[in-house]
N, CA and C of each residue as an Amber inpcrd file, in Angstrom:
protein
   342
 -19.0700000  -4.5590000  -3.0960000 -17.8260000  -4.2670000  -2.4050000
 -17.6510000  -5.2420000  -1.2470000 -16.5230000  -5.7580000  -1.0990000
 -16.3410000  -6.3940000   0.1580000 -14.6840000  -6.3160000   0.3460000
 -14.3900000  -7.3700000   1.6750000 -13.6460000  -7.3550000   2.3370000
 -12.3730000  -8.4680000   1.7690000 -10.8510000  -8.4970000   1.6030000
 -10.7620000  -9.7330000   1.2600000  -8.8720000  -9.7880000   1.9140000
  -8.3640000 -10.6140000   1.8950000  -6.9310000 -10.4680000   2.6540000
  -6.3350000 -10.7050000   0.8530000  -4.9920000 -10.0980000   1.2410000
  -3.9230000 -10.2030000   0.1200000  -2.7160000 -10.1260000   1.1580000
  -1.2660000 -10.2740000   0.3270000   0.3390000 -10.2120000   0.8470000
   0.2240000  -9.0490000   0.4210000   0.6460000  -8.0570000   0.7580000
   1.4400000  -6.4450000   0.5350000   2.9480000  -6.5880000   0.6280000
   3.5130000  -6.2760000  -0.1630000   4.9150000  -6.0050000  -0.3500000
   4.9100000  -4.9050000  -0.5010000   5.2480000  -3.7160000   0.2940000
   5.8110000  -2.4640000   0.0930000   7.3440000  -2.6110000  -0.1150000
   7.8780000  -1.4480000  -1.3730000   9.0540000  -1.4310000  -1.2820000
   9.6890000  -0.3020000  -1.2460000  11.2730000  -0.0800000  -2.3830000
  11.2190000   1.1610000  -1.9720000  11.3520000   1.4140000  -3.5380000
  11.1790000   2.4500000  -4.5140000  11.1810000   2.5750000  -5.6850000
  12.1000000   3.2330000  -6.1520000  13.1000000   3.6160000  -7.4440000
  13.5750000   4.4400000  -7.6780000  13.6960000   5.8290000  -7.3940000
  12.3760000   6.3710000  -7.5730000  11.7920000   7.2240000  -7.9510000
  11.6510000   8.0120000  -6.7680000  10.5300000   6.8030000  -5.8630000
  10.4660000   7.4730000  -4.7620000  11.3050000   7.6620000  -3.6590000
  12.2910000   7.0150000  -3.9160000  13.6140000   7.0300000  -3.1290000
  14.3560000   8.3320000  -3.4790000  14.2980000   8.9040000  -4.9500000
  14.9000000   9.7850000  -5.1040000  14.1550000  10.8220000  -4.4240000
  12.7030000  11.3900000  -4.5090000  11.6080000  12.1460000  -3.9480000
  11.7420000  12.7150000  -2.6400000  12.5350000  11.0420000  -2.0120000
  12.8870000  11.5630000  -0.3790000  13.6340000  12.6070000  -0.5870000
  14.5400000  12.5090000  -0.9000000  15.2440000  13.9410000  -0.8150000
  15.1340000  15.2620000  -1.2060000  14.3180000  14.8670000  -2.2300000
  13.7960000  16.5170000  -2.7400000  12.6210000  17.1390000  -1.6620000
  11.6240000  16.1950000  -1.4060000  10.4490000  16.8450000  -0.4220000
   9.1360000  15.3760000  -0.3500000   9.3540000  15.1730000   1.2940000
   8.5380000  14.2260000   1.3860000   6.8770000  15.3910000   1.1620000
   6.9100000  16.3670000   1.8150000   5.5870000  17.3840000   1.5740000
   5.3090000  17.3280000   0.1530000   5.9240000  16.9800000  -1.2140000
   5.0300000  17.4120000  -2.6480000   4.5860000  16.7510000  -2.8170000
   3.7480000  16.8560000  -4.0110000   2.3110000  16.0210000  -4.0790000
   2.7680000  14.8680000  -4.6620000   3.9300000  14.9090000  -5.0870000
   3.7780000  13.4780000  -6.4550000   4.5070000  13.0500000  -5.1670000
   5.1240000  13.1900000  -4.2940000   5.7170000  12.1280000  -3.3830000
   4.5340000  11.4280000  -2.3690000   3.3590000  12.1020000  -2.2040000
   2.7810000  12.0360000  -1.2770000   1.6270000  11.0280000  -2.4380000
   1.7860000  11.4990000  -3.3560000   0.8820000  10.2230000  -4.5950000
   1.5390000   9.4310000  -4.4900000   2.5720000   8.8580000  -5.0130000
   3.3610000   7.7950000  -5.2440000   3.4240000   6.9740000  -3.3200000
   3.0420000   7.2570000  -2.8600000   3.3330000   6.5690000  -1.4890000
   2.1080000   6.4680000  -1.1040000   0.6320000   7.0040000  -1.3650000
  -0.4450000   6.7260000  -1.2050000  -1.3470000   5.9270000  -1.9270000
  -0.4720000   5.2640000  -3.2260000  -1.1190000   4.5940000  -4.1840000
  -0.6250000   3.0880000  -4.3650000  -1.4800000   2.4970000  -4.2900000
  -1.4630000   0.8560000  -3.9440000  -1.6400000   0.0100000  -5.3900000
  -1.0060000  -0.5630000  -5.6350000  -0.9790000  -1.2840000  -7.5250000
  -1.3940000  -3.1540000  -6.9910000  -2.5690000  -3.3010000  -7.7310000
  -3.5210000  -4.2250000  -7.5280000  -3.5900000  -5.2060000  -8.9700000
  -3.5120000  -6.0830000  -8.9600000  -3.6420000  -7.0220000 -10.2790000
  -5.2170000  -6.8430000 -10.8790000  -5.5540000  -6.3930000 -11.7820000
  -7.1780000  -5.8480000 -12.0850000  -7.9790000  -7.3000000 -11.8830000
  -7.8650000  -8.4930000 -11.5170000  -8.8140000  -9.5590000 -11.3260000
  -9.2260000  -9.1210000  -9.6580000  -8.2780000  -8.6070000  -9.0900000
  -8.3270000  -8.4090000  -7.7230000  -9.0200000  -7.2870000  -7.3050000
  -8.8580000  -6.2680000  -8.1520000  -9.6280000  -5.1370000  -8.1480000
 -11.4210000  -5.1420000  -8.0700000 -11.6350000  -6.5550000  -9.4240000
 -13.0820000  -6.8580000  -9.9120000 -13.6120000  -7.3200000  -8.6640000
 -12.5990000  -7.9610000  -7.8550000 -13.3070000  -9.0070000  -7.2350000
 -13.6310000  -8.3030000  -5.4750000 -12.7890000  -7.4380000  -5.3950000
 -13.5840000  -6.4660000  -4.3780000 -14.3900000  -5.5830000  -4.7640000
 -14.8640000  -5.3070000  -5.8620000 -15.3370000  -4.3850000  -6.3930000
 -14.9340000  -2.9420000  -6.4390000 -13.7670000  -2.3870000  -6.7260000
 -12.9140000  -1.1270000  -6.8730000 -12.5620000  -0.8990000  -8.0600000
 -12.2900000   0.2560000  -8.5910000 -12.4180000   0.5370000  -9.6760000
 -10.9350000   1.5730000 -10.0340000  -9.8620000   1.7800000 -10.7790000
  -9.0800000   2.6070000 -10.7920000  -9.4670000   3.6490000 -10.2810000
  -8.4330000   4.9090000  -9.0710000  -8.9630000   6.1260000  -8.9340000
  -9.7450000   5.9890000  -7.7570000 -10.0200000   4.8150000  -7.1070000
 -10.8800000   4.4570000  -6.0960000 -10.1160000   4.3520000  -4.7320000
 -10.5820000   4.6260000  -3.7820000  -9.4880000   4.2010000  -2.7200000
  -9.9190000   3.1460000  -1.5130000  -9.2420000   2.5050000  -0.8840000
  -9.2750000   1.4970000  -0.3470000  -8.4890000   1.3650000   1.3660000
  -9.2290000   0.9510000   2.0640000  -8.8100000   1.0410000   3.2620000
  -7.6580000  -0.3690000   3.8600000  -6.3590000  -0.5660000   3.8920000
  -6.0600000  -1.4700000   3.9790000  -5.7700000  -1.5600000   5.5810000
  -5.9960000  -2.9480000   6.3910000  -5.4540000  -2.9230000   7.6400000
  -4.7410000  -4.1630000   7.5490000  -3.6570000  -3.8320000   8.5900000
  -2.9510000  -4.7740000   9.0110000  -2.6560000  -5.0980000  10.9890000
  -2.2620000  -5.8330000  11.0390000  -3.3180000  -6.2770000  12.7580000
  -1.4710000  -5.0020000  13.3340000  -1.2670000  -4.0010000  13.0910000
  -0.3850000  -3.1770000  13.6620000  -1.5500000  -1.6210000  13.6220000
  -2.1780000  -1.6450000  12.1250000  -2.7580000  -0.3680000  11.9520000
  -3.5310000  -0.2430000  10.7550000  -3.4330000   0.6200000  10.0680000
  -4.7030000   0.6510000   9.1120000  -4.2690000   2.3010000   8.1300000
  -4.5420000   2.2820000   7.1470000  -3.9970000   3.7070000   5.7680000
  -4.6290000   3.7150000   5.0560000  -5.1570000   4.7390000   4.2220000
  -5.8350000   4.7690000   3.1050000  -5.1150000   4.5020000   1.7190000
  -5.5320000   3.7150000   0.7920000  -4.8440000   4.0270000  -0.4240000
  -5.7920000   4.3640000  -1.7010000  -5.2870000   5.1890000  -2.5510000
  -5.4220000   5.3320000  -4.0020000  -5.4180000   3.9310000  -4.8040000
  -6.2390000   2.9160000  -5.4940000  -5.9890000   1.8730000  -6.4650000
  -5.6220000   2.1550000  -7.5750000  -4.5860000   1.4270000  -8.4630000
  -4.5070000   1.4470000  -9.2470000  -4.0320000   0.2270000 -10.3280000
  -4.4650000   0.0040000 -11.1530000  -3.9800000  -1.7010000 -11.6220000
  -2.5500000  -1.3560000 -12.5150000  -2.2020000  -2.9500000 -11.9220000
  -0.3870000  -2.9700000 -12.4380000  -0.0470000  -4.1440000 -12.6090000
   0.6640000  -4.6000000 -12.5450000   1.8180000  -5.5630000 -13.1850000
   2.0410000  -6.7990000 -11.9220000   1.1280000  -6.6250000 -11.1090000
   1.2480000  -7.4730000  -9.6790000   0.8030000  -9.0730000  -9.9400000
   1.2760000 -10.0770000  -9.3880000   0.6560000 -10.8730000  -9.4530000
  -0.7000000 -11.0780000  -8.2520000  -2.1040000 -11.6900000  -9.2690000
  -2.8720000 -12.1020000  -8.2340000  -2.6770000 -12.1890000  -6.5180000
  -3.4230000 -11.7650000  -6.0170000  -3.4870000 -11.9720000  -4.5620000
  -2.4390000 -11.1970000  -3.8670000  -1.4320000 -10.2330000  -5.0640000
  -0.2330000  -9.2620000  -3.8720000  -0.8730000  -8.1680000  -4.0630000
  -0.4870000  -7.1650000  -3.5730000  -0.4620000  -5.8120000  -3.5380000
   0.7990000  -5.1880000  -3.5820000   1.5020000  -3.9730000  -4.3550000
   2.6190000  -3.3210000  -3.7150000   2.2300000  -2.1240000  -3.7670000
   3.0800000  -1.1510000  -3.0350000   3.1660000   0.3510000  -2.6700000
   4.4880000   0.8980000  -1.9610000   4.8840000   1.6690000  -2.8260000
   5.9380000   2.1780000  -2.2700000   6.0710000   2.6270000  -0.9920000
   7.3960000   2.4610000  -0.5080000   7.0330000   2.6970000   1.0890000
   7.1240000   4.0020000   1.3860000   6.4120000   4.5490000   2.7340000
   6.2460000   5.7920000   2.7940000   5.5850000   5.6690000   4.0560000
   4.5360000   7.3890000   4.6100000   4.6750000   7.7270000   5.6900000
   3.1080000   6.4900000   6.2060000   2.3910000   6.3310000   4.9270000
   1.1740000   5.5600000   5.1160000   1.5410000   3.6160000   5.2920000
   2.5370000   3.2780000   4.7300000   3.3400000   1.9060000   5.1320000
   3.4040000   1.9410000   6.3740000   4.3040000   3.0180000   6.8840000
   4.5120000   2.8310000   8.2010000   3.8620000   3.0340000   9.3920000
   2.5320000   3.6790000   8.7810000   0.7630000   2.9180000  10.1380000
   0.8860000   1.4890000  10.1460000   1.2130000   0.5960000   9.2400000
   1.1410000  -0.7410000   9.1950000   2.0120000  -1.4720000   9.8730000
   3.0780000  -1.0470000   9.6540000   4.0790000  -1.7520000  10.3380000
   4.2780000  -1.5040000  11.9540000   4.2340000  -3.1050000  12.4040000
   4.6500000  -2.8910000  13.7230000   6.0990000  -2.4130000  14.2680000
   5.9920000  -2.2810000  16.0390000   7.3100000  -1.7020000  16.2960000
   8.4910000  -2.7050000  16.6730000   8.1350000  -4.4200000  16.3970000
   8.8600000  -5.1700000  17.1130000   9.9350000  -5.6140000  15.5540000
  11.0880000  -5.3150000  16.2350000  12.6890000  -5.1560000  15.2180000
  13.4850000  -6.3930000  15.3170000  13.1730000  -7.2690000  16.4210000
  13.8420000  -8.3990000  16.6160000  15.3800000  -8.2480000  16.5550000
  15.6090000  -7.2050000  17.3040000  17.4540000  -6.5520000  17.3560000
  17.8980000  -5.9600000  15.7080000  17.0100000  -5.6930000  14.8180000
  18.0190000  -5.5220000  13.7680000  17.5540000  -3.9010000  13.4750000
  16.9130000  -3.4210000  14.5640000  16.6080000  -1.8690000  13.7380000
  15.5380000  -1.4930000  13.1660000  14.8850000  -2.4340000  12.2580000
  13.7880000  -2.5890000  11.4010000  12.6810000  -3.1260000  11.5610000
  11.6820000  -2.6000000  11.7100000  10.5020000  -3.7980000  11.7640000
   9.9110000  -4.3660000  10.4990000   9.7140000  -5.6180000  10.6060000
   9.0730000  -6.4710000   9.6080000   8.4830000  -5.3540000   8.4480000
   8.8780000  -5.4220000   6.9190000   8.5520000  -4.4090000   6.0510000
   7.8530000  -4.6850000   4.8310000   8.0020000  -6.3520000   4.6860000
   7.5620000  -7.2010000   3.8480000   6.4260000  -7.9940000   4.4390000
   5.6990000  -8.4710000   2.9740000   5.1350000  -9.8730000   3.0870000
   3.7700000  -9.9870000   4.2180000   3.1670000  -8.5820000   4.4210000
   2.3100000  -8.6450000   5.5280000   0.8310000  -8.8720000   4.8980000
   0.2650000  -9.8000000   5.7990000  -1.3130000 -10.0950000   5.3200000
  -2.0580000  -9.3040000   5.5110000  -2.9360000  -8.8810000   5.0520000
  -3.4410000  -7.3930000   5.0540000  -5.2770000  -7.5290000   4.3870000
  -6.2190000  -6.6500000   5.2980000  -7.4940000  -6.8260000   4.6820000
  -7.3190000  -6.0090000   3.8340000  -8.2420000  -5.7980000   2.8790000
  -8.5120000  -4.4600000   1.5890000 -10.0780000  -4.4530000   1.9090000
 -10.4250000  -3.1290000   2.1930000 -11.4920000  -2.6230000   2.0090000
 -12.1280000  -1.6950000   0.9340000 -12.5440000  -2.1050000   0.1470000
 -13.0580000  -0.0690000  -1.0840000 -13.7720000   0.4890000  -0.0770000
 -13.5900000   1.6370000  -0.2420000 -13.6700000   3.2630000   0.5070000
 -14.5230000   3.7470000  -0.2490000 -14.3570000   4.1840000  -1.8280000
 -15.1690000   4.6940000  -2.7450000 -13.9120000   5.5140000  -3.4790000
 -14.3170000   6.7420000  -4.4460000 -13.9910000   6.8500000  -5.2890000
 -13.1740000   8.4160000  -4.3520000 -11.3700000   8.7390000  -4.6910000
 -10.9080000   9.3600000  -3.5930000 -10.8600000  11.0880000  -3.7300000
């Protein structure tokens, strides 16, 4: 197991966009926003395993995630955005409202199995 940086793109998903409105408290909303989709070369190479979870920080904060392999290219990460994105993100908006939501460099740690 070790330590390694990737880009994280959190976004926002169909799905879980719809979820907001029904109940950020149920479980599949609170899955789907705690689970991080990893390209499986990336997975091998920290040593994590599907089902495993992983500590990601970013120099704002730090969240746990669920792994799971997907459709990502090498070296990204995505995860829908949610209440664990937004430990990461800092508070500086540069006048537009928003803080930086994309594109953040980020360590990955494995945690173990969640």
């Amino acid at each position: 197991m070790s330590t390694k940086q990737f880009l994280l793109n959190p976004s926002r998903t169909a799905k879980q966009g719809t979820h907001i409105n029904i109940s950020k408290d149920s479980d599949e909303y609170i899955a789907m926003t705690t689970t991080v989709t990893m390209h499986e070369d990336d997975m091998a190479a920290i040593g994590v395993s599907a089902g495993e979870s992983v500590l990601i920080k970013s120099e704002y904060g730090e969240a746990s995630f669920k792994v799971e392999p997907g459709k990502t290219p090498e070296g990204m990460l995505f995860v829908p955005y949610g209440p664990p994105t937004c430990l990461l993100m800092g508070a500086v908006t540069d006048g537009t409202g928003m803080p930086m939501s994309k594109g953040w460099i980020v360590d990955v740690t494995p945690v173990g199995e969640a």
